[in-house]
Jmol script that loads the backbone (N, CA, C; Angstrom):
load data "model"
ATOM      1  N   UNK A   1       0.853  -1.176   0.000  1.00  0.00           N
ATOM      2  CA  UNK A   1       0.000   0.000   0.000  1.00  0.00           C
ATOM      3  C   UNK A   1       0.896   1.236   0.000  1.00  0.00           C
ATOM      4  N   UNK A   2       0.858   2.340  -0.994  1.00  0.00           N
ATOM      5  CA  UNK A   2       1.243   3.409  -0.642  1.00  0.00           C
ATOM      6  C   UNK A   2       0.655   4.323  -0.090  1.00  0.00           C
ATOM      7  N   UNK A   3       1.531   4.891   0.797  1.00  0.00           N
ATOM      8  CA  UNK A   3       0.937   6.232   1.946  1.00  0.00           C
ATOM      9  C   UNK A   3       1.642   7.341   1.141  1.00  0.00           C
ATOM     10  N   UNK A   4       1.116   8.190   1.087  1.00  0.00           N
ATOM     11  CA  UNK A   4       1.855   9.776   1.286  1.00  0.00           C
ATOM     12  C   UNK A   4       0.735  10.620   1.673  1.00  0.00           C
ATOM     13  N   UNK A   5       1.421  12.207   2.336  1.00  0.00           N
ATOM     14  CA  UNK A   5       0.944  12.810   3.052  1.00  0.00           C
ATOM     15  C   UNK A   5      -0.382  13.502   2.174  1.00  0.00           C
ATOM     16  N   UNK A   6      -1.147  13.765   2.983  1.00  0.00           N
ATOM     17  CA  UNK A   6      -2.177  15.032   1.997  1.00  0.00           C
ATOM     18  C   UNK A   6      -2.536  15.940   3.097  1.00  0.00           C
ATOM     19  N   UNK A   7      -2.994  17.041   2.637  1.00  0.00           N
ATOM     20  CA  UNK A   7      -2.964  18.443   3.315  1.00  0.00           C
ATOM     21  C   UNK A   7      -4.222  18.149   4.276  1.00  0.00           C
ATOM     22  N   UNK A   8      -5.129  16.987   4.120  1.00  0.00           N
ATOM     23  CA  UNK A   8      -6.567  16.613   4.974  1.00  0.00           C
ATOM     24  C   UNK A   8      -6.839  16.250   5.911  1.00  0.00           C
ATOM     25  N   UNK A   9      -7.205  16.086   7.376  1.00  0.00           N
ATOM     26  CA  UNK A   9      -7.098  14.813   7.900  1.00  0.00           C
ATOM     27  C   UNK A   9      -8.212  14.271   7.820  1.00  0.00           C
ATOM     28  N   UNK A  10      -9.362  14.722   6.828  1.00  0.00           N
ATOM     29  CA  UNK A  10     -10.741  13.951   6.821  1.00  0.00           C
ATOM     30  C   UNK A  10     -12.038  14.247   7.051  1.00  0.00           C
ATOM     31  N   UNK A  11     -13.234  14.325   7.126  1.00  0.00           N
ATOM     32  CA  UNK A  11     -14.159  15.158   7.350  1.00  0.00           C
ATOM     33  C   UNK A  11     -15.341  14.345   8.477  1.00  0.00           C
ATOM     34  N   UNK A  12     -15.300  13.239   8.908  1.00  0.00           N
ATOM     35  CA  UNK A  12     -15.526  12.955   9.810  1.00  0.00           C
ATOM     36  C   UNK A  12     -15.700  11.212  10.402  1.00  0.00           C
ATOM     37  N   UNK A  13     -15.480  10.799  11.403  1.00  0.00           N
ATOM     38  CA  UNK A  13     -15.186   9.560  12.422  1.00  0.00           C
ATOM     39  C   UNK A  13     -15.779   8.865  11.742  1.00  0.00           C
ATOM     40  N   UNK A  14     -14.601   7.705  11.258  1.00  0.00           N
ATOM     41  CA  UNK A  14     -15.161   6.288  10.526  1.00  0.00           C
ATOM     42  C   UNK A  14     -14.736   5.058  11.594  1.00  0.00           C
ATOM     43  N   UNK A  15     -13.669   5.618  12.280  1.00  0.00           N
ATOM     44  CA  UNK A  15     -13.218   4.328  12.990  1.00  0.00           C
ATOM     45  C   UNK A  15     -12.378   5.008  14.732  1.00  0.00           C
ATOM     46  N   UNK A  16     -11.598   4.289  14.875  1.00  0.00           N
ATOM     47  CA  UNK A  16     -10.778   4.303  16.068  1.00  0.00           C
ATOM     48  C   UNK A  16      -9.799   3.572  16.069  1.00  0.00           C
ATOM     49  N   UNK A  17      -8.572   4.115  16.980  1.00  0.00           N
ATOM     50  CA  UNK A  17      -6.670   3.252  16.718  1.00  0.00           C
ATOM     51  C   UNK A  17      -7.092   3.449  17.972  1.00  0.00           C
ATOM     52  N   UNK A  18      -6.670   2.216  19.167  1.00  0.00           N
ATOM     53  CA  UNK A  18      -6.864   2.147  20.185  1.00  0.00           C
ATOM     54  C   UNK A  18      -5.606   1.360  20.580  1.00  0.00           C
ATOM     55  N   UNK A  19      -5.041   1.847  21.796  1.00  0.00           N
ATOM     56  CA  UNK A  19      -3.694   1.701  22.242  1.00  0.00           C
ATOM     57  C   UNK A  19      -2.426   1.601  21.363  1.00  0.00           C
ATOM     58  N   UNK A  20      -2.504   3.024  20.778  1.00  0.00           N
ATOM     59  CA  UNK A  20      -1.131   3.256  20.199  1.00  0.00           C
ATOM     60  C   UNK A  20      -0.792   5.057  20.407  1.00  0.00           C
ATOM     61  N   UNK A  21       0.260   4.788  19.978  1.00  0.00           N
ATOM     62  CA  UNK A  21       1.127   6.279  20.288  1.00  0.00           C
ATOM     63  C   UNK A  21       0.978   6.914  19.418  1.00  0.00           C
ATOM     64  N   UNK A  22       1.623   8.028  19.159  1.00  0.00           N
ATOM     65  CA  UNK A  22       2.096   9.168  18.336  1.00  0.00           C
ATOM     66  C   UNK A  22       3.189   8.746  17.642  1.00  0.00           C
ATOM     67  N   UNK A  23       3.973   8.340  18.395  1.00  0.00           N
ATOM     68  CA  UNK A  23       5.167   7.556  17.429  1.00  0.00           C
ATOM     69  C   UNK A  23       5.019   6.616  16.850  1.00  0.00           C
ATOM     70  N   UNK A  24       4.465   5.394  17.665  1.00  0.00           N
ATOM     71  CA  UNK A  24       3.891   4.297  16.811  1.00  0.00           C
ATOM     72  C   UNK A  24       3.461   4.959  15.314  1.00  0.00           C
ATOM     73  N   UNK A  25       1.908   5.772  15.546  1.00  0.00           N
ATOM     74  CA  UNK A  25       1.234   6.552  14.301  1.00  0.00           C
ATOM     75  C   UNK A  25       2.028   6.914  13.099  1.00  0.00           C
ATOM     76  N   UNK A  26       3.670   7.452  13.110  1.00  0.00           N
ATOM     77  CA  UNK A  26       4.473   8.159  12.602  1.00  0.00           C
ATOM     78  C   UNK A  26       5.339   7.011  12.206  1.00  0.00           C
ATOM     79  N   UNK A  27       5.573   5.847  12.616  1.00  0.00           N
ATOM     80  CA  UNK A  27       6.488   4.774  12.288  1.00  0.00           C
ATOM     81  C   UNK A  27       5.900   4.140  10.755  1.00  0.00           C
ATOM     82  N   UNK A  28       4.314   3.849  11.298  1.00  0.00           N
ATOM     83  CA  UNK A  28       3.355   3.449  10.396  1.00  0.00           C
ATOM     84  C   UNK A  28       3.701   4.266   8.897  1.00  0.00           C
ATOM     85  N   UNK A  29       3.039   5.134   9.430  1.00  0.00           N
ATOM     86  CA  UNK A  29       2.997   5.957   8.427  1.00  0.00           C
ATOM     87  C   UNK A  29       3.812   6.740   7.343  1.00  0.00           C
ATOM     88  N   UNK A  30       5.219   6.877   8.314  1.00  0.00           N
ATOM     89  CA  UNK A  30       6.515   7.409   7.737  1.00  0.00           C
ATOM     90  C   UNK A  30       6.663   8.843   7.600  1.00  0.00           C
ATOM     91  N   UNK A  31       5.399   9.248   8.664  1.00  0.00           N
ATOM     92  CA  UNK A  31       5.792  11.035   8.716  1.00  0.00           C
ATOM     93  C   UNK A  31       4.754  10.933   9.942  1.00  0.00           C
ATOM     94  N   UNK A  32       5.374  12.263  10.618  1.00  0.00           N
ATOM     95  CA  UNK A  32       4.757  13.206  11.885  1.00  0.00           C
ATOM     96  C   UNK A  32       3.686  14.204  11.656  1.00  0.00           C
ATOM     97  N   UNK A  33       2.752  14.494  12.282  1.00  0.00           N
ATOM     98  CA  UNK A  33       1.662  14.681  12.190  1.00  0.00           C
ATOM     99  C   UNK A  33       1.566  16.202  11.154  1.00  0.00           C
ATOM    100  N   UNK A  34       0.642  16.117  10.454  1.00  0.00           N
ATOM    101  CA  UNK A  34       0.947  17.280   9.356  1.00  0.00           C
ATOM    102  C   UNK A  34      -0.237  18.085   8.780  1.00  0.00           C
ATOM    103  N   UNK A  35      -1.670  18.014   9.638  1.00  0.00           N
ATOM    104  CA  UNK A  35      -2.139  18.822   9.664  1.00  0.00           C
ATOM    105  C   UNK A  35      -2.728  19.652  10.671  1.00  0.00           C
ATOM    106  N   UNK A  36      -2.675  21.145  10.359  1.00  0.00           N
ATOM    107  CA  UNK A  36      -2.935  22.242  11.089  1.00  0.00           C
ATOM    108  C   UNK A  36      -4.376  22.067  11.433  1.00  0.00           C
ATOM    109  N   UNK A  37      -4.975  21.752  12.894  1.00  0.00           N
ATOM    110  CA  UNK A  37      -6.403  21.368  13.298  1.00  0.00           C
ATOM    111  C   UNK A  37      -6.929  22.295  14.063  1.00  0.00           C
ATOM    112  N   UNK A  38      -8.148  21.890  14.744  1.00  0.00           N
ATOM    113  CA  UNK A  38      -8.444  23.026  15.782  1.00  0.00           C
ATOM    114  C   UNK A  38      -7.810  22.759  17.242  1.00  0.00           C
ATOM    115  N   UNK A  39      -7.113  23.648  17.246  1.00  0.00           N
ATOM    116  CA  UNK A  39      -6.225  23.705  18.334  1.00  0.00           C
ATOM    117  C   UNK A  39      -6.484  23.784  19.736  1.00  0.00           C
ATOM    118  N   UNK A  40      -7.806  24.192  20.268  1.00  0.00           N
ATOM    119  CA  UNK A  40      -8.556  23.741  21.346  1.00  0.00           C
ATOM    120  C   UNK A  40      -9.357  22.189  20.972  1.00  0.00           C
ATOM    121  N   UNK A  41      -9.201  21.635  19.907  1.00  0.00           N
ATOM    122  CA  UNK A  41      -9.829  20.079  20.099  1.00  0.00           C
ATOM    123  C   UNK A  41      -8.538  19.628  20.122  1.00  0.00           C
ATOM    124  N   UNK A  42      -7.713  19.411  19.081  1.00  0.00           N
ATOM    125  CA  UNK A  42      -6.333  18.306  18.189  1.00  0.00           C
ATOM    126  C   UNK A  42      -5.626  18.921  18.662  1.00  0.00           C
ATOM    127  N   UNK A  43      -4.749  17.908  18.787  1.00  0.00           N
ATOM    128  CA  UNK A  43      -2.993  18.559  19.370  1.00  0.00           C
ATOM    129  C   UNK A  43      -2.650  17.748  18.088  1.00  0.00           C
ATOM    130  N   UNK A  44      -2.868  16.237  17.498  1.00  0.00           N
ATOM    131  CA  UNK A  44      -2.056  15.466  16.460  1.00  0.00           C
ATOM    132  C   UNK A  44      -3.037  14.897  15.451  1.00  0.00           C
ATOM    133  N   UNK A  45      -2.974  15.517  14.353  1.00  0.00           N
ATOM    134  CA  UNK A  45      -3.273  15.243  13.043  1.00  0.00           C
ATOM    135  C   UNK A  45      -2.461  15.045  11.753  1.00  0.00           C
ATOM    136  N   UNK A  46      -3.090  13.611  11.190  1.00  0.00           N
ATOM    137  CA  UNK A  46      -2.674  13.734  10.171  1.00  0.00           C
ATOM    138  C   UNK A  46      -3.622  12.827   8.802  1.00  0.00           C
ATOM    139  N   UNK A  47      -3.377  13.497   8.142  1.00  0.00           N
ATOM    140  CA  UNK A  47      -3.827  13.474   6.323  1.00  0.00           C
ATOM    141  C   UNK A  47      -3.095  12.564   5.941  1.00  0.00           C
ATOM    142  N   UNK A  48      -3.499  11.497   4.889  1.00  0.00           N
ATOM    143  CA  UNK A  48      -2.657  10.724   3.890  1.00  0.00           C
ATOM    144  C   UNK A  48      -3.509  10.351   2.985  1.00  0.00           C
ATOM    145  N   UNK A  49      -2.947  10.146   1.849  1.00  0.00           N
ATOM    146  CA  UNK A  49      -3.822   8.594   1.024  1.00  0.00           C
ATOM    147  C   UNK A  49      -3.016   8.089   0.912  1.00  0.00           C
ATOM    148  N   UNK A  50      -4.035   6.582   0.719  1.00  0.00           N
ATOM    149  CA  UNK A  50      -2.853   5.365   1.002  1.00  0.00           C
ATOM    150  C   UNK A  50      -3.618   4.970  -0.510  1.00  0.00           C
ATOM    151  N   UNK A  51      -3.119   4.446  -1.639  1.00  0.00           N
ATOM    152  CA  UNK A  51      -3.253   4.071  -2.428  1.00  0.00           C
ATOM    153  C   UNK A  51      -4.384   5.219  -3.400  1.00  0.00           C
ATOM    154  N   UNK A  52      -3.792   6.439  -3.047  1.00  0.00           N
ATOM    155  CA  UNK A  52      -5.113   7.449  -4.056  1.00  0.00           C
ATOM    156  C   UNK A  52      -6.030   7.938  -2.966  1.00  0.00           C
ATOM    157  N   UNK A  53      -6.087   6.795  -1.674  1.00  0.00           N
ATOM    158  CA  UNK A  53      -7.680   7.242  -1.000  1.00  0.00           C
ATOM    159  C   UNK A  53      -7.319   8.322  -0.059  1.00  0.00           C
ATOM    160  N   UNK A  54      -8.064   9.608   0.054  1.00  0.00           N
ATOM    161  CA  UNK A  54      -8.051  10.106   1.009  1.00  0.00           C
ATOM    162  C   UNK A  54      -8.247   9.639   2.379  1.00  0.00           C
ATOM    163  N   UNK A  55      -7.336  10.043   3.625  1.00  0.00           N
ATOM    164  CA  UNK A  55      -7.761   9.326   4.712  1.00  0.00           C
ATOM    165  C   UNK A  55      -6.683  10.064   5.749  1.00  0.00           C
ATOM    166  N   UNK A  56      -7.310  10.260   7.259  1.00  0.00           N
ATOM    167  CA  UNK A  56      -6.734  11.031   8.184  1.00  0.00           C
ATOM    168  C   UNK A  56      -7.139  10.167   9.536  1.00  0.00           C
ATOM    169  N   UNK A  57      -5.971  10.640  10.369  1.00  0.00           N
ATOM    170  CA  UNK A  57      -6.100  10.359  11.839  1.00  0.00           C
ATOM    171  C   UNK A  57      -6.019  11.472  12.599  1.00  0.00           C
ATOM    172  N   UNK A  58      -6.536  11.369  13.710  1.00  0.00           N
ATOM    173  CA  UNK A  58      -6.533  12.606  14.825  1.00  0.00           C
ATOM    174  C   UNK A  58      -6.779  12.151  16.145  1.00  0.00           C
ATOM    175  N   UNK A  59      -6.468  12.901  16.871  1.00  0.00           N
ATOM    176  CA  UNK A  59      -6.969  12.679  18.662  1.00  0.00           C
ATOM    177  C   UNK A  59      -8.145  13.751  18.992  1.00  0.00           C
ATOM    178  N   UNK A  60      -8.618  13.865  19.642  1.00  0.00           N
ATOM    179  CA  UNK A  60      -9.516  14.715  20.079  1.00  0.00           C
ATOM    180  C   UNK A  60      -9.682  14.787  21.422  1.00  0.00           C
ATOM    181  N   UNK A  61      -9.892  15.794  22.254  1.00  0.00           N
ATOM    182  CA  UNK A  61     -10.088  16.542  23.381  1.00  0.00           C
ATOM    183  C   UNK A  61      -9.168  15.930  24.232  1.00  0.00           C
ATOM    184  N   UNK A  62      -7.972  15.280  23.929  1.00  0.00           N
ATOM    185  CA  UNK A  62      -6.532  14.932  24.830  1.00  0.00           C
ATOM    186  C   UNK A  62      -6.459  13.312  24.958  1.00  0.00           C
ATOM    187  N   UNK A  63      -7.484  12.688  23.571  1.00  0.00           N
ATOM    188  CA  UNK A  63      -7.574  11.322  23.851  1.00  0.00           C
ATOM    189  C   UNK A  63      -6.119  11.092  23.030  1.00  0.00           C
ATOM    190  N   UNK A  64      -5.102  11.342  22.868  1.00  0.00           N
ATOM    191  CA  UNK A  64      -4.188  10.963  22.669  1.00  0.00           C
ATOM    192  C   UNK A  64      -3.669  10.138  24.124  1.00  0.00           C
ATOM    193  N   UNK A  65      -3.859  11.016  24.895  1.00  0.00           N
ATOM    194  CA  UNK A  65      -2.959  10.599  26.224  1.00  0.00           C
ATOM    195  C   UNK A  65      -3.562   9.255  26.638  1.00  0.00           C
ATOM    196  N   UNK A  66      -4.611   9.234  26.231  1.00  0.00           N
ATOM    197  CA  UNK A  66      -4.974   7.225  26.543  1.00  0.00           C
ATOM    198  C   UNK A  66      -4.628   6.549  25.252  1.00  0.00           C
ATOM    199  N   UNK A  67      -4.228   6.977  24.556  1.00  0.00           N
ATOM    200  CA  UNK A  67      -3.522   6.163  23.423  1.00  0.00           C
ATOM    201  C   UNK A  67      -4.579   5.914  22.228  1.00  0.00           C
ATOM    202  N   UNK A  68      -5.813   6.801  22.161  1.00  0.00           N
ATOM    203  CA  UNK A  68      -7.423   6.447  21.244  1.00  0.00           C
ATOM    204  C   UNK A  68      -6.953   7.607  20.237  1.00  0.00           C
ATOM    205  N   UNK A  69      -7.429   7.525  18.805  1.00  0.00           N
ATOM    206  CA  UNK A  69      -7.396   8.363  17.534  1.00  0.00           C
ATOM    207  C   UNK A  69      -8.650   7.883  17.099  1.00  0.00           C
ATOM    208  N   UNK A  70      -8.948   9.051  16.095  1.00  0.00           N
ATOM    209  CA  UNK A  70     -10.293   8.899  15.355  1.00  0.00           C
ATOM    210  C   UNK A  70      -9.811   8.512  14.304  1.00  0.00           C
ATOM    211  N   UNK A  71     -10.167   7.952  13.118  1.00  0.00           N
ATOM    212  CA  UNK A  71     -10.494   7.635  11.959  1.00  0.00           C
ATOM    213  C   UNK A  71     -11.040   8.068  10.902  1.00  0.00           C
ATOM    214  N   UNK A  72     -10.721   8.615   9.984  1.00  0.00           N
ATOM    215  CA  UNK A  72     -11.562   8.781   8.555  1.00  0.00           C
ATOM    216  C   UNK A  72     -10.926   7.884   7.340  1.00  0.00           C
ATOM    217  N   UNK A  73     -11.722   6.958   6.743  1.00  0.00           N
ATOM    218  CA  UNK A  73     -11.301   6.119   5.419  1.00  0.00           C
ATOM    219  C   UNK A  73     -11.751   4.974   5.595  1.00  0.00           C
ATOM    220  N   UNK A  74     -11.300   4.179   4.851  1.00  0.00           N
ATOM    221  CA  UNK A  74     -11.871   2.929   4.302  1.00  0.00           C
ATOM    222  C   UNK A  74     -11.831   1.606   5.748  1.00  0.00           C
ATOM    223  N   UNK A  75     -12.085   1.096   6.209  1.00  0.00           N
ATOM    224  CA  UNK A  75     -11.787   0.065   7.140  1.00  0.00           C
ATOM    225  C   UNK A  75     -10.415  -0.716   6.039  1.00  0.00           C
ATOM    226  N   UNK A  76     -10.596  -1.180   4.909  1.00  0.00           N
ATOM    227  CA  UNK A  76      -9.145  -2.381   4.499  1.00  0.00           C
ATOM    228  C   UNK A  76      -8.339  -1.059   5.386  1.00  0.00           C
ATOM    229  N   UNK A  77      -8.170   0.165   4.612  1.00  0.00           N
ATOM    230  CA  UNK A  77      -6.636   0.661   4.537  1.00  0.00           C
ATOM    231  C   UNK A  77      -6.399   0.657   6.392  1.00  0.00           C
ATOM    232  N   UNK A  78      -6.870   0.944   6.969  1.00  0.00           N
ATOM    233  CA  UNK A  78      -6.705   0.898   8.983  1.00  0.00           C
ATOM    234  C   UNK A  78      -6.367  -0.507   9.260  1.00  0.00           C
ATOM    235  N   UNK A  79      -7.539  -1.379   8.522  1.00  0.00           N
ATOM    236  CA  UNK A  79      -6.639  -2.729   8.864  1.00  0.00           C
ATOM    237  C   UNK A  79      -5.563  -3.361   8.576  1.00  0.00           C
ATOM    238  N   UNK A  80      -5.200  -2.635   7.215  1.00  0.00           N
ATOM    239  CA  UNK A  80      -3.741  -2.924   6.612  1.00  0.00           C
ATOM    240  C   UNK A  80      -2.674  -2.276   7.444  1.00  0.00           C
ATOM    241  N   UNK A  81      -2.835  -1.350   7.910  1.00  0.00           N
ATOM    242  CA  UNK A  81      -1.824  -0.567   8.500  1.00  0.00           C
ATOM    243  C   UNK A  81      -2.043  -0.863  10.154  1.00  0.00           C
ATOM    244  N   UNK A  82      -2.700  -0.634  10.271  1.00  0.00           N
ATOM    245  CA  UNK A  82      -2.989  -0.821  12.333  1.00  0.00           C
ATOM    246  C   UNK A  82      -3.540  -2.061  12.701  1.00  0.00           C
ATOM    247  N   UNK A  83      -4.010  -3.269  11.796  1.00  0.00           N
ATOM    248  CA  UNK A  83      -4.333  -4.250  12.417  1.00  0.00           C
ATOM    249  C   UNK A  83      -5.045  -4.122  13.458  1.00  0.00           C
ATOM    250  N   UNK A  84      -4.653  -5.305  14.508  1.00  0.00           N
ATOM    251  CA  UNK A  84      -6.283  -4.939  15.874  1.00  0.00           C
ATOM    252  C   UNK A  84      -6.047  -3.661  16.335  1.00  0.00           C
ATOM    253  N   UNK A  85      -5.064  -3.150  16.351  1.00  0.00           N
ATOM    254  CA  UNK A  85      -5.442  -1.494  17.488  1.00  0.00           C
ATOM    255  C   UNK A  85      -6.544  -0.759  16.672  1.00  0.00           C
ATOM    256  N   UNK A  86      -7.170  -1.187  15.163  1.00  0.00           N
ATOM    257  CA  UNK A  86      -8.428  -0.040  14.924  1.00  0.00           C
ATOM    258  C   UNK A  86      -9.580  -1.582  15.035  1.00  0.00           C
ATOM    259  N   UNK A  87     -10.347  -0.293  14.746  1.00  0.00           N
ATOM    260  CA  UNK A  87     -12.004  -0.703  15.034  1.00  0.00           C
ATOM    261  C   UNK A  87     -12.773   0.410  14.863  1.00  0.00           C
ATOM    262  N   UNK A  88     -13.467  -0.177  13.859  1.00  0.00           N
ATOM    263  CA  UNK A  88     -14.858   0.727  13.351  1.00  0.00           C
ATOM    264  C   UNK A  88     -16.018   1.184  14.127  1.00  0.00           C
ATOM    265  N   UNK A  89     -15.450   0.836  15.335  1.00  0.00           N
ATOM    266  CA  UNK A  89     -16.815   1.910  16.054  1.00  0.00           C
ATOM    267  C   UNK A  89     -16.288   3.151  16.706  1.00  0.00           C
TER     268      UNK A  89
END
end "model"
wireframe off; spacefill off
backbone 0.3
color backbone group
C-alpha cells in the first residue's frame, strides 16, 4: 500500500486506533503529524492517502494521552496498516 501525506485529515469519524502512540502513528505511516487542526480540540493530526484514498487520523479533546485516535477512510486501509489497534466503532 502506498501512503503519502495530503494536506486533509478527513471530514468525519469512521473508525478508532486504540492503544497506540504518536510515534507508533508516525512509524506506520513514515511522517509526523501534518495537519494544522483546531487547536482547542487536536494537538495530532494527520492526512494521507494510502493508495489514491483520502484518509486522516486525529486525537480529540486529549484522547491521545490514553492512546485512542479517530479515523476517517476505508476500514481495508486501517486494517492494513494498524491491524487490531483499529475498530470501526
Amino acid at each position: 500500500m502506498k501512503i503519502e501525506p495530503n494536506d486533509e485529515a478527513g471530514g468525519g469519524r469512521t473508525g478508532t486506533l486504540q492503544n497506540i502512540s504518536v510515534a507508533e502513528i508516525n512509524r506506520i505511516l513514515g511522517f509526523t503529524p501534518n495537519v494544522e487542526d483546531d487547536p482547542d480540540k487536536v494537538v495530532n493530526s494527520w492526512g494521507f492517502k494510502a493508495d489514491g484514498i483520502p484518509c486522516g487520523i486525529w486525537d480529540y479533546k486529549g484522547s491521545h494521552k490514553a492512546g485512542q485516535f479517530s479515523t476517517d477512510g476505508p476500514e481495508v486501509v486501517f486494517k492494513t496498516l494498524f491491524g487490531d489497534k483499529y475498530s470501526n466503532r
